[in-house]
Backbone as a printed PyTorch tensor [residue, N CA C, xyz], in Angstrom:
tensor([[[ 15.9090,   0.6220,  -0.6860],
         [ 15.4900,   2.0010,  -0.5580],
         [ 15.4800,   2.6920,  -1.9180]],

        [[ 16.5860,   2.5730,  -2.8920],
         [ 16.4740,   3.0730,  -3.9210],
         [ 15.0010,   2.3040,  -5.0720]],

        [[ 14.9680,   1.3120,  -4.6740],
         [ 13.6560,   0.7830,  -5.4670],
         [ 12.3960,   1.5720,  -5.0790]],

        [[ 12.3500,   2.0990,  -3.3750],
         [ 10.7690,   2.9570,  -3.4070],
         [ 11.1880,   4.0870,  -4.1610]],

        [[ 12.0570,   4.5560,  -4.1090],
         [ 12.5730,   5.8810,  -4.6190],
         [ 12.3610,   6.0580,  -6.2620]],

        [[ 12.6210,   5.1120,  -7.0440],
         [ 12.2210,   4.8320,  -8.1210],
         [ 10.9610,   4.5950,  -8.6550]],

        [[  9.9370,   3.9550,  -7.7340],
         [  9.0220,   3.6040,  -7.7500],
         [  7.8660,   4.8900,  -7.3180]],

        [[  8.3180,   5.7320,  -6.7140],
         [  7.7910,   7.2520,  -5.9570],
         [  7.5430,   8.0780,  -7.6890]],

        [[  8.9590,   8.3120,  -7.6930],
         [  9.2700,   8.5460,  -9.3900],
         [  8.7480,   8.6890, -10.1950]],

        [[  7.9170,   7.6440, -10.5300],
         [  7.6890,   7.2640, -11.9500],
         [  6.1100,   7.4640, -11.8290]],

        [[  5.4240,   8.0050, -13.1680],
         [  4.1680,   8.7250, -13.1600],
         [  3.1500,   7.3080, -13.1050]],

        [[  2.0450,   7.1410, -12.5060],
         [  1.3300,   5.8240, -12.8730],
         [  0.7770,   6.3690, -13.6750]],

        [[  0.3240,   4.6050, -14.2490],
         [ -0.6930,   4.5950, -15.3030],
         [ -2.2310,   4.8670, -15.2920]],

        [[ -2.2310,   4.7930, -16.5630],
         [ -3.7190,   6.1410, -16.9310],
         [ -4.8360,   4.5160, -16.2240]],

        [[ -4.7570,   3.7690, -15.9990],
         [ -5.4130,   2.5860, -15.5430],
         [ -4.9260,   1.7560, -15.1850]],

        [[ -5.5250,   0.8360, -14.3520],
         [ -5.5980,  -0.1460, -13.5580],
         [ -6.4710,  -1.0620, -13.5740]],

        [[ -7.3350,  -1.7210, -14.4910],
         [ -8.2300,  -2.9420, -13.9350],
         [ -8.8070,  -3.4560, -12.6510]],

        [[ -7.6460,  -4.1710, -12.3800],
         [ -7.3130,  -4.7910, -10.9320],
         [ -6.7680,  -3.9550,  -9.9940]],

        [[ -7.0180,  -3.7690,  -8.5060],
         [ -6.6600,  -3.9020,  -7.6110],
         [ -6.6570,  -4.0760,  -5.7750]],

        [[ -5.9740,  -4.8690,  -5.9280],
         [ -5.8210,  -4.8850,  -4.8770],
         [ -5.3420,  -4.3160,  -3.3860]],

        [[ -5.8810,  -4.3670,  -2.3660],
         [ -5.6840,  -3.8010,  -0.7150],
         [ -5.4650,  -4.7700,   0.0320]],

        [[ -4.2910,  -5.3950,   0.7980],
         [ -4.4060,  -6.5100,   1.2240],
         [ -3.8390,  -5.6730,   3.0110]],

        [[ -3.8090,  -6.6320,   3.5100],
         [ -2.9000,  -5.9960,   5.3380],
         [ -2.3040,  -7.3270,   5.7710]],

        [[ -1.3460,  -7.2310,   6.1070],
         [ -0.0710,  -7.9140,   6.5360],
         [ -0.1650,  -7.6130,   8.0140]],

        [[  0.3730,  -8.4770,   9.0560],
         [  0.5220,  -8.2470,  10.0200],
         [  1.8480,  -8.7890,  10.4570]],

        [[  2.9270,  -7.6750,  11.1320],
         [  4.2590,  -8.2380,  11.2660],
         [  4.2610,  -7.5870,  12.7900]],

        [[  5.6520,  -7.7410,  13.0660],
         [  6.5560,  -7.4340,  14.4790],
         [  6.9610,  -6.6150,  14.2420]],

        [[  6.6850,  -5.7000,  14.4860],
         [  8.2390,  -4.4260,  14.7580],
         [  8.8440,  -3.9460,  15.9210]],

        [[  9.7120,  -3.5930,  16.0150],
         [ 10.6090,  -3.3260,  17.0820],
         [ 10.9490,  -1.6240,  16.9530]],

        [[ 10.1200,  -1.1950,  18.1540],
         [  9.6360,  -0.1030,  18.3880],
         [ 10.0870,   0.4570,  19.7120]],

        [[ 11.3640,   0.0010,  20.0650],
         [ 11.7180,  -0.2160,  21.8570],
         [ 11.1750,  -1.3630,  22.2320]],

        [[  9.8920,  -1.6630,  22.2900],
         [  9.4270,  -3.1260,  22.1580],
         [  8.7880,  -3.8490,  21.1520]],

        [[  8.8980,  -4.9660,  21.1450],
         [  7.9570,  -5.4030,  20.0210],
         [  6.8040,  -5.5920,  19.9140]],

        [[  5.8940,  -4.7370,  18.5530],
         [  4.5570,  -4.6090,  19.0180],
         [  4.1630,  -5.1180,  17.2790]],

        [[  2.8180,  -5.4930,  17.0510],
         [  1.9770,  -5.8640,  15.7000],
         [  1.4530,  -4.9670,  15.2460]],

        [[  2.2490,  -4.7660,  14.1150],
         [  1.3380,  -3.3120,  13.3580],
         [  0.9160,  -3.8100,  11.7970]],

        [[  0.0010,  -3.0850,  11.5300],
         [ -0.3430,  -3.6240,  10.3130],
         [  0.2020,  -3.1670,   8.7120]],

        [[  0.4520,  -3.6370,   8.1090],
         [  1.1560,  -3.2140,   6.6720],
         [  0.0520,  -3.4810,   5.9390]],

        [[ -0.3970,  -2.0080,   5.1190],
         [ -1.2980,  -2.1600,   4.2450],
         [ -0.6490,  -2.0680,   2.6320]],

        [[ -0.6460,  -2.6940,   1.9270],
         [  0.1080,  -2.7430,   0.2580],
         [ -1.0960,  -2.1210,  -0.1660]],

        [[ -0.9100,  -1.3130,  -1.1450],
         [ -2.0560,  -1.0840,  -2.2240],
         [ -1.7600,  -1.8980,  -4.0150]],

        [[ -1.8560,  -2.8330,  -4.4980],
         [ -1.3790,  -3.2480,  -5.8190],
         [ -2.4970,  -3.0570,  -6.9720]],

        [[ -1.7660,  -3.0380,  -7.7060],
         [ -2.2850,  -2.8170,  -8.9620],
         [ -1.8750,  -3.6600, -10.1710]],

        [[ -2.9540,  -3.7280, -11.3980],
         [ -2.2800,  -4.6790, -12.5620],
         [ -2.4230,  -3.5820, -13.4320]],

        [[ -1.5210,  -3.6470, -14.4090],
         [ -1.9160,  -2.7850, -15.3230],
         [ -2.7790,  -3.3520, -16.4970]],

        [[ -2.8210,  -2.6470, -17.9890],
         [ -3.3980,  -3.4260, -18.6830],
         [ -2.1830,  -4.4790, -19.1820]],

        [[ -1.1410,  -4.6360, -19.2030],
         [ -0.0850,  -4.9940, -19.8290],
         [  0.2530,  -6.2730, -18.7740]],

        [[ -1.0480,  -6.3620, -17.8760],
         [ -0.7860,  -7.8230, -17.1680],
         [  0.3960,  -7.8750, -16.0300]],

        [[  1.0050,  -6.5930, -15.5790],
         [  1.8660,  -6.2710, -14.6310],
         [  1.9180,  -5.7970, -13.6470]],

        [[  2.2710,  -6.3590, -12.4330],
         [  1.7430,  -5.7080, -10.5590],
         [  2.5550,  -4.6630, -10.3190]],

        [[  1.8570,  -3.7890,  -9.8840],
         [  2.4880,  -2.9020,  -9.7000],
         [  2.5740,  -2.5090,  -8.3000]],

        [[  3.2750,  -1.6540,  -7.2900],
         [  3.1070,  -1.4960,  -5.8460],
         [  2.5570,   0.0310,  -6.1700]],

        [[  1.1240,   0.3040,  -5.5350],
         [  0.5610,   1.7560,  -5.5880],
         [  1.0090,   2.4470,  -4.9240]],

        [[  1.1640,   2.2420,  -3.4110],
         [  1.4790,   2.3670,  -2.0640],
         [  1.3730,   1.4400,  -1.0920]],

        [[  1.7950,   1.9190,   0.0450],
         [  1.9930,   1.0550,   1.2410],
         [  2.2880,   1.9370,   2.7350]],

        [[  1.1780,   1.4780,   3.4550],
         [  1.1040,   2.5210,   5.2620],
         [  1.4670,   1.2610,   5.4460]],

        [[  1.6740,   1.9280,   7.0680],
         [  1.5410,   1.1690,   8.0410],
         [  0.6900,   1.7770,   9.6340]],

        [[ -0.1730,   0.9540,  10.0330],
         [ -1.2880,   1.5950,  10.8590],
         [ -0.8510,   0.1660,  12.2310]],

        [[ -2.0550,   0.6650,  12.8460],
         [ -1.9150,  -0.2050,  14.2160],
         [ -2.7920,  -1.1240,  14.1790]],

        [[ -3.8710,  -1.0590,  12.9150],
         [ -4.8950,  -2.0350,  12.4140],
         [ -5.7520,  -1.5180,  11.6820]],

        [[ -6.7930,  -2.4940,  11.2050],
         [ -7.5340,  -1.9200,   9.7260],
         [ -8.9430,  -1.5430,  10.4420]],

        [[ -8.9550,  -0.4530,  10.9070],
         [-10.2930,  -0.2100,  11.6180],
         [-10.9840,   1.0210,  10.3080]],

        [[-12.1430,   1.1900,  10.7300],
         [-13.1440,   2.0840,  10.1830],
         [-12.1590,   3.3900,   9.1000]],

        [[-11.6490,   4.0270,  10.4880],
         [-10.9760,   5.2360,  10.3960],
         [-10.1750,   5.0000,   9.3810]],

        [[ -9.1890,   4.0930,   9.0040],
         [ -8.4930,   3.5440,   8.6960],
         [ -8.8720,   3.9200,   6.8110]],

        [[ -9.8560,   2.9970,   6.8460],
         [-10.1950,   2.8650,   5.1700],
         [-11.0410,   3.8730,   4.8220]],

        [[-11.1520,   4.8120,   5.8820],
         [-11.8640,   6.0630,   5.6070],
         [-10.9990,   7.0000,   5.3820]],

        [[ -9.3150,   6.6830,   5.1900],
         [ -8.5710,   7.0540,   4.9920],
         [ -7.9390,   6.7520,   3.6510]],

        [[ -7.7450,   5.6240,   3.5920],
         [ -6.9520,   4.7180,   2.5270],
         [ -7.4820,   5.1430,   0.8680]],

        [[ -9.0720,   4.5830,   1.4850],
         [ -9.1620,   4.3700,  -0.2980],
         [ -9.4020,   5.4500,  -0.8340]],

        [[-10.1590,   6.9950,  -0.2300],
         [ -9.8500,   8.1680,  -1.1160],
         [ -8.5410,   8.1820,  -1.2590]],

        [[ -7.1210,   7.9550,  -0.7080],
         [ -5.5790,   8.0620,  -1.1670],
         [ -5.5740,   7.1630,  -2.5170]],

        [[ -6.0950,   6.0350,  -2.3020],
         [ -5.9090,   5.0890,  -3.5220],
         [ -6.7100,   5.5730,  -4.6150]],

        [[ -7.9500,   6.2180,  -4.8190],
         [ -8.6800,   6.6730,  -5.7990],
         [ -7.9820,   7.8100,  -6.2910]],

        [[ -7.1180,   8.6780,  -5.3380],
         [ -6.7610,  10.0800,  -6.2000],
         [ -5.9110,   9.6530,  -7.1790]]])
């Protein structure tokens, strides 16, 4: 917890090259267990280093979804 907290923190960089949007699909336990999707946003810098941009979690990667995401990732 203290690593997002640190990571919230700290100003990003003026660029990015690379990056990446990937979605994960796990279990969570929600009263029951249901599949939700984990979206990472990563980044490289120029200095050749990944960085974590952000990270949701949704119920899947539909339309709505990335009609959401990537203006968050562009601001």
């Amino acid at each position: 917890m203290t690593e997002d907290k640190t990571r919230q923190a700290r100003p990003p960089d003026s660029a990015y090259p690379i990056t990446d949007h990937d979605c994960l699909h796990a279990k969570v336990c929600e009263g029951a267990v249901r599949v939700k999707a984990i979206d990472p946003a990563i980044g490289v810098t120029l200095a050749e280093k990944k960085e974590i941009l952000g990270r949701s979690r949704s119920q899947g990667q539909s339309t709505k979804f990335w009609l959401k995401a990537v203006p968050r990732a562009i601001a």
